[in-house]
BALOBA-1460 file (C-alpha; in Angstrom, 3 decimals):
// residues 82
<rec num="1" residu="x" x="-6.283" y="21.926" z="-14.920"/>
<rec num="2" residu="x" x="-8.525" y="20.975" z="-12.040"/>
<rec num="3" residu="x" x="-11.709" y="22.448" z="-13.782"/>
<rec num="4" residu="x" x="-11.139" y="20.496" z="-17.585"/>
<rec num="5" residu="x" x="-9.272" y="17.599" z="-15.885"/>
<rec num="6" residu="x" x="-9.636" y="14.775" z="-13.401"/>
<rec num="7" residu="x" x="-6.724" y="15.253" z="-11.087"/>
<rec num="8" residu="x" x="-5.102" y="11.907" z="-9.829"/>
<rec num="9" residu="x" x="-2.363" y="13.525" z="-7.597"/>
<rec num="10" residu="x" x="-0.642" y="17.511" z="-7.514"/>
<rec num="11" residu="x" x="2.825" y="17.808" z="-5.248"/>
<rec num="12" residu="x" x="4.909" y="20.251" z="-4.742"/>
<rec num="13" residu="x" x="8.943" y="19.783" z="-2.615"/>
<rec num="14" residu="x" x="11.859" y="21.381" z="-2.469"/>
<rec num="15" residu="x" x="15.240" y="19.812" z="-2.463"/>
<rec num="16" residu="x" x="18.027" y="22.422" z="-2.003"/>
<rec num="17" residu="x" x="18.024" y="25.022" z="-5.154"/>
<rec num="18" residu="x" x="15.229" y="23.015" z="-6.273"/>
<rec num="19" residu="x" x="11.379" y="22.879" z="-6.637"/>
<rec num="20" residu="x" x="9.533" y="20.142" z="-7.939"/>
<rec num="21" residu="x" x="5.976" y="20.168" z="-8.929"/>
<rec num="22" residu="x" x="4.216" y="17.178" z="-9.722"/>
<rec num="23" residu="x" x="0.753" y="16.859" z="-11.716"/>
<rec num="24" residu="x" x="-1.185" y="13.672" z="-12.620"/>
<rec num="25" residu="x" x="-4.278" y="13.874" z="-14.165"/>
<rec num="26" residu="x" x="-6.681" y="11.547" z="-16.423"/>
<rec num="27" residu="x" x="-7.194" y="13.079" z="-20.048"/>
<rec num="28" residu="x" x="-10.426" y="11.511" z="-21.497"/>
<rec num="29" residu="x" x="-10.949" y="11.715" z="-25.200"/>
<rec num="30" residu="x" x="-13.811" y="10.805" z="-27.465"/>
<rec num="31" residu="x" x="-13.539" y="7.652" z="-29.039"/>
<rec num="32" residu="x" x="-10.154" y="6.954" z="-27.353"/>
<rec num="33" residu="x" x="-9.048" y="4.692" z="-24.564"/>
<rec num="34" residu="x" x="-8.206" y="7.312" z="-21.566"/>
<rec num="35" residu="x" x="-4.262" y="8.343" z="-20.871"/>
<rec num="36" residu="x" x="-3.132" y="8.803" z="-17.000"/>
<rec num="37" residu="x" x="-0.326" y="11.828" z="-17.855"/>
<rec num="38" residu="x" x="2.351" y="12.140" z="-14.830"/>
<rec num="39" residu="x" x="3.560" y="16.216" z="-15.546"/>
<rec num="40" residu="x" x="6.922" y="16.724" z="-13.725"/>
<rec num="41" residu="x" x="8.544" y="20.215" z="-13.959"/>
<rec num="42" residu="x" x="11.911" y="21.244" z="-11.734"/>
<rec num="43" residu="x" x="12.426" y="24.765" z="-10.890"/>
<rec num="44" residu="x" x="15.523" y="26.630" z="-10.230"/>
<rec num="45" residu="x" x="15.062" y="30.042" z="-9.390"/>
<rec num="46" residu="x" x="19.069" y="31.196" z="-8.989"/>
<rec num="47" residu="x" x="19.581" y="29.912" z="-12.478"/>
<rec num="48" residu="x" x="16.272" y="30.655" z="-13.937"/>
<rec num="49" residu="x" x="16.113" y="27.069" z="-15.164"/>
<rec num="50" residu="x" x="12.960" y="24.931" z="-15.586"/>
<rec num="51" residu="x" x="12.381" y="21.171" z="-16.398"/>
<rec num="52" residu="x" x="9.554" y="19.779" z="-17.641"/>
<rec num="53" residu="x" x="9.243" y="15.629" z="-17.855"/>
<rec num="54" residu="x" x="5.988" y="14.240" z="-18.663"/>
<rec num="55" residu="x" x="5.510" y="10.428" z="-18.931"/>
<rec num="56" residu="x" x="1.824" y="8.661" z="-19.933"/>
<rec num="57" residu="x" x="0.521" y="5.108" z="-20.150"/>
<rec num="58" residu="x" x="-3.210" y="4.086" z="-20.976"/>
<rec num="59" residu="x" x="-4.929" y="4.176" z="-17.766"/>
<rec num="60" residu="x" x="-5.544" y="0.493" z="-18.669"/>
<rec num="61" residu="x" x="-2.114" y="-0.247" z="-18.627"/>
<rec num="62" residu="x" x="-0.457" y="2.527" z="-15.877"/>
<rec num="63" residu="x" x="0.492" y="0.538" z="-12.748"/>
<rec num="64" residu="x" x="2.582" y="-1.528" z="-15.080"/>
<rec num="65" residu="x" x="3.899" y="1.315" z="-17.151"/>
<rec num="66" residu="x" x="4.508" y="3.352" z="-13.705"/>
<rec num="67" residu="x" x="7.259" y="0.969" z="-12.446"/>
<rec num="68" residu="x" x="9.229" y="2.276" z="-15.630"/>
<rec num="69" residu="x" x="8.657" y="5.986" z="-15.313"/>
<rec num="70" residu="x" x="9.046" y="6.282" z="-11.333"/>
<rec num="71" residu="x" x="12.316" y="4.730" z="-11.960"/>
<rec num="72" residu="x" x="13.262" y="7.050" z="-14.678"/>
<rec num="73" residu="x" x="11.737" y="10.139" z="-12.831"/>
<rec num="74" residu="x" x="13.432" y="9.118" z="-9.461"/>
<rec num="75" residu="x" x="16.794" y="9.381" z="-10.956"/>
<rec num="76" residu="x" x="17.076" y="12.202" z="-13.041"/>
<rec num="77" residu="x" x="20.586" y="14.418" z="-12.455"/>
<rec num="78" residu="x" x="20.093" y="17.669" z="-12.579"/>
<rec num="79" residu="x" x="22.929" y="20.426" z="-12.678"/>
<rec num="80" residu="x" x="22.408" y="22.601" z="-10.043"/>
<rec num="81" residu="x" x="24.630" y="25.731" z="-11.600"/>
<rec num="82" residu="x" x="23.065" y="25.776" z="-15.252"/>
């Protein structure tokens, strides 16, 4: 990603069984306005599980549209046993 992409931020935590990975990164396209994509995937290794969010805005319009998706990102419930 960091060699086709502009990375904006890359994260990694663990919370308990949990580890999150975040990626943000600007896609340019030709002859469209450029998209800020926020990649969010949740690992759990005892149950094998993985979660993958993404959530994108023009970059034109992301600190507005980012209020919505931290809040939506921020409070995800995820089952720890499945």
């Amino acid at each position: 990603m960091q060699k086709s992409k502009k990375v904006l931020l890359a994260d990694s935590r663990n919370a308990g069984p949990f580890q999150a990975f975040t990626l943000r990164h600007l896609d340019s396209q030709p002859k469209l306005p450029d998209v800020i994509v926020h990649n969010l995937f949740i690992a759990n290794d005892q149950t094998g599980t993985l979660w993958y969010y993404i959530f994108e805005a023009p970059e034109s319009e992301w600190e507005s549209a980012w209020k919505t998706g931290d809040t939506l990102l921020s409070n995800l419930l995820i089952e720890s046993e499945i």
